[in-house]
C-alpha positions as CSV (number, residue, x, y, z in Angstrom):
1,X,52.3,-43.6,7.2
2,X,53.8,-40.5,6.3
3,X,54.1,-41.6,2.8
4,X,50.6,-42.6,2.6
5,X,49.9,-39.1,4.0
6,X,51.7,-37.4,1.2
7,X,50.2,-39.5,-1.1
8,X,46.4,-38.2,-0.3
9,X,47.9,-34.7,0.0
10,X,48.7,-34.6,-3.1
11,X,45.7,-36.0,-4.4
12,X,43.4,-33.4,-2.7
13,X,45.6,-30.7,-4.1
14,X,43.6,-30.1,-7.0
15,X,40.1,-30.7,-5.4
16,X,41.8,-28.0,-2.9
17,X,42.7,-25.3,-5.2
18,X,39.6,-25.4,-7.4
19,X,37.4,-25.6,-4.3
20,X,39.7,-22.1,-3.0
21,X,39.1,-20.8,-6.5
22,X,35.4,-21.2,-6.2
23,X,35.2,-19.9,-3.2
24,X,36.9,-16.5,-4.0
25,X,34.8,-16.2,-7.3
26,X,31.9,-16.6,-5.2
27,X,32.5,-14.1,-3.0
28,X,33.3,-11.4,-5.7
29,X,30.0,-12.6,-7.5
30,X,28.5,-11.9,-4.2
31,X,30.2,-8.4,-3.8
32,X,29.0,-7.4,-7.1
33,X,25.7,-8.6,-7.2
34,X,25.1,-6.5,-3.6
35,X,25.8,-3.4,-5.3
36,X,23.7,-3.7,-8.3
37,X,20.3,-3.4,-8.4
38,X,19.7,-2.0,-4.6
39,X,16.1,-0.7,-3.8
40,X,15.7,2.1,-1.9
41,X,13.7,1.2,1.3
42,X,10.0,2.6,0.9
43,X,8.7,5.4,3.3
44,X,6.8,4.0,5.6
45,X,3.8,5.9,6.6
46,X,2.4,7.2,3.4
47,X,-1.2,6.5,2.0
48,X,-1.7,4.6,-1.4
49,X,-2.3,7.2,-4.4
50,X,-5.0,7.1,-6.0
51,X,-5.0,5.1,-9.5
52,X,-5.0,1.6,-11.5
53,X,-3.8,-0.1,-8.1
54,X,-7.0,1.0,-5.8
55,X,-9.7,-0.5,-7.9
56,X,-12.1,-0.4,-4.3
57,X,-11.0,3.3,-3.8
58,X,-11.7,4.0,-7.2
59,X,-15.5,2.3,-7.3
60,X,-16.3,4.4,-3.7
61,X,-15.3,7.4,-5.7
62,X,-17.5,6.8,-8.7
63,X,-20.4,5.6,-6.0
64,X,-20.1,8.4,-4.0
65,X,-19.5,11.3,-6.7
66,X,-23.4,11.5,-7.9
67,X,-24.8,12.0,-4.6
68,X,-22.6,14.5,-4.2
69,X,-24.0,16.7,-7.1
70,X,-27.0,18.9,-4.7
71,X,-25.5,22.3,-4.3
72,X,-23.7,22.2,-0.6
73,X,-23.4,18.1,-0.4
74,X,-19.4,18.3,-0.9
75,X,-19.2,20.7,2.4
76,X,-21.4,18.5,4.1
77,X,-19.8,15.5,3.5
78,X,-16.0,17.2,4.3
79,X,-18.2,18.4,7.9
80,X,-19.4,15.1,8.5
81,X,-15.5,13.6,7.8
82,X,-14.2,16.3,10.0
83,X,-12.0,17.3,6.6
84,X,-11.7,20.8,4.7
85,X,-13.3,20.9,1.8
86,X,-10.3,21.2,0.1
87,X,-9.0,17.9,1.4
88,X,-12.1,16.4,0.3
89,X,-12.0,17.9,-3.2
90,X,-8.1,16.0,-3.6
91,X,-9.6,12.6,-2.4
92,X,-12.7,12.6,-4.7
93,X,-12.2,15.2,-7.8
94,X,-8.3,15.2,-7.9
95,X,-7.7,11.8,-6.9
96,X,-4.3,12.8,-5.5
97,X,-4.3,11.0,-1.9
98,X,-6.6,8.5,0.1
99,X,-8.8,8.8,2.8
100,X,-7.4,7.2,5.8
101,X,-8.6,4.1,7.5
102,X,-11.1,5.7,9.9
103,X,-12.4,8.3,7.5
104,X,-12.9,5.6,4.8
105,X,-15.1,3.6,6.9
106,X,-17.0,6.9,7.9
107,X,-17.6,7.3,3.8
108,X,-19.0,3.9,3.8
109,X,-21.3,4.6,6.4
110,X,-22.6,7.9,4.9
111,X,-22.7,5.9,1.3
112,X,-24.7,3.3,3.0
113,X,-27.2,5.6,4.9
114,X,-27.6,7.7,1.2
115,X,-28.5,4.1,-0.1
116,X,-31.3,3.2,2.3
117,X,-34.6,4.0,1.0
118,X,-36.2,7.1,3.0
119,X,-38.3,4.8,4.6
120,X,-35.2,3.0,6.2
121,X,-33.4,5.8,7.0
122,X,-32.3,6.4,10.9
123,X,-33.3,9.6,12.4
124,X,-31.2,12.8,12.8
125,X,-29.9,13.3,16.2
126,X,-32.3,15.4,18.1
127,X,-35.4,14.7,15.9
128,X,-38.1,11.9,16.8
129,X,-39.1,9.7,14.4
130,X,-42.8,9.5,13.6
């Protein structure tokens, strides 16, 4: 028996010894290919700029931007946002940040209600319709 067990030692020397080489080459393949090409993690928190990867941000700027020509219709549109002008002015003009979520849908609303025909159009607070 114990020459029958030397016997398939031997044999699974070779198989042994390639399969330990593997192994180690594996792992320095490993150790090398963790320290190339690492990502930094994104910040999380951050709006979406402005550009070729906001094609809907992009079309409710160019929808909005003509109603926005009368003299005083920026500053009424940053009051109705509850935004400074200014902030306004780098979301539409300067295209350097984003609304957020809430203030987006507010600018859809206020594009939609510019879009009714004055027939359609809801009251101001505090007036009656005739």
């Amino acid at each position: 028996m114990s020459d029958e067990f030397s016997m398939v030692s031997r044999r699974l020397e070779l198989p042994a010894a390639l399969g330990a080489a593997l192994l180690a080459a594996a792992e320095r393949a490993a150790r090398a290919a963790a320290g190339k090409g690492q990502r930094r993690p994104r910040p999380r928190g951050l709006t979406l700029q402005p550009g070729a990867q906001t094609p809907l941000w992009n079309e409710l700027v160019r929808q909005v931007t003509p109603l926005l020509a009368p003299r005083g219709g920026k500053a009424r549109l940053a009051r109705y946002l509850g935004l400074p002008r200014q902030r306004l002015q780098d979301c539409l003009k300067s295209k350097s940040a984003c609304l957020d979520a809430e203030r987006t849908l507010l600018l859809l609303s206020w594009l939609a209600a510019h879009h009714q025909t004055p027939s359609e159009k809801p009251a101001r607070a505090g007036r009656v319709a005739s």
